[in-house]
C-alpha positions, 0 to 999 in steps of 0.5 A: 437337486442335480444328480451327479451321472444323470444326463439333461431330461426330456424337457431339457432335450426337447427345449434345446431342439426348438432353440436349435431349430429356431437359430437356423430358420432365423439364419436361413431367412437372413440369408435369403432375404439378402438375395431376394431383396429389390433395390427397386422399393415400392413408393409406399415403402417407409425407407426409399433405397437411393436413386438410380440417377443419385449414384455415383457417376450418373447425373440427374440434370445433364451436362453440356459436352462436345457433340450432341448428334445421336442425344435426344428422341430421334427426329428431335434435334430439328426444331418443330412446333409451336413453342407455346402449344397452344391453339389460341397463339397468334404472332404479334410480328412476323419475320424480318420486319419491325424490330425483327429487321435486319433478319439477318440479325434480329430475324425473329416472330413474335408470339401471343395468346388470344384467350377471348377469340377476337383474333388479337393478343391478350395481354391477360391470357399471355402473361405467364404462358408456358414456354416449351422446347421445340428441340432438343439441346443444352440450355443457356440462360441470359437473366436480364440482357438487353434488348433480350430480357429474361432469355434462353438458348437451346442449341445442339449441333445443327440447331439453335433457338432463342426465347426472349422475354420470359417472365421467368425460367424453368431451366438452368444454364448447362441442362439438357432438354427434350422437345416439348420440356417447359423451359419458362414463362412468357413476360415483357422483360427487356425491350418489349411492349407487352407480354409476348415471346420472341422466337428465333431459330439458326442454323448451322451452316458452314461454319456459322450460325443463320438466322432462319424464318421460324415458320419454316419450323412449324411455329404455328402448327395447330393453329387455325 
């Protein structure tokens, strides 16, 4: 029974101290935990915070917009390289001839794989081949054209290249790529014989747009 004029006993005091000390270690870890806290979670974490590219104001796929100099690796907004990366390419037809006539025009080369080594196009190994960037710049698909096909343009302020004939896409009109970014596969879309790509590179000069040999880019670097 409570007695009227006695205060809590020892128990009660020494249970009321462990309580008090228990709310404020509690507290104390909420508050901390607030400042210590990464947005920045391990990929093993169950609950993944937003990505950075998802926020607002910051876009994941870029954009096109006026003036592209200074965007890109440096170097990279000249075109360089083979496009197809491979060291099996061979060209099919060069600059300026056949189809590719008048070069002003249709100035184009026109590249295959060589998967048995006899030093001809293979039908087999180019279909379906990766297509990569040879510069930087914004895309912009053509889905069937003629005498194109399935075509992309890659084209930054000084620079301009085309890729025809894809099989299919890997980029989308308005997206911003790299050098070296896969943008499709090699196909026998619109006016083609057989499964090869159809590359050309322009350039901007005075005012207007150039037809240019690619091969004076590099186009079959790394090929014996």
């Amino acid at each position: 029974m409570f007695h009227q004029g006695h205060g809590p006993g020892p128990t009660m005091v020494i249970f009321l101290v462990i309580i008090s000390l228990g709310l404020f270690v509690l507290l104390a870890n909420a508050g901390n935990n607030e400042v210590r806290t990464s947005r920045w979670l391990g990929p093993n974490d169950a609950m993944q915070p937003m990505h950075p590219l998802d926020e607002p104001g910051l876009r994941g796929e870029a954009l096109a917009q006026p003036g592209l100099r200074g965007r890109g690796l440096p170097g990279t907004e000249r075109p360089n390289g083979n496009p197809l990366r491979s060291p099996h390419t061979v060209m099919t037809q060069g600059y300026g001839v056949g189809t590719h006539a008048p070069a002003e025009v249709w100035g184009a080369i026109d590249l295959a794989i060589d998967s048995t080594g006899d030093g001809r196009a293979d039908p087999e190994g180019t279909w379906n081949h990766p297509i990569y960037a040879t510069h930087h710049g914004i895309v912009k698909v053509t889905p069937n054209s003629y005498p194109a096909g399935n075509h992309v343009w890659v084209t930054n302020d000084a620079y301009r290249t085309g890729y025809a004939h894809l099989a299919e896409f890997a980029v989308t009109t308005g997206q911003f790529v790299e050098a070296g970014d896969l943008i499709g596969f090699i196909g026998s879309t619109g006016m083609s014989s057989g499964p090869h790509l159809d590359y050309q590179v322009w350039v901007w000069e005075h005012g207007r747009w150039v037809n240019v040999n690619p091969l004076g880019f590099g186009a079959l670097d790394g090929v014996p």
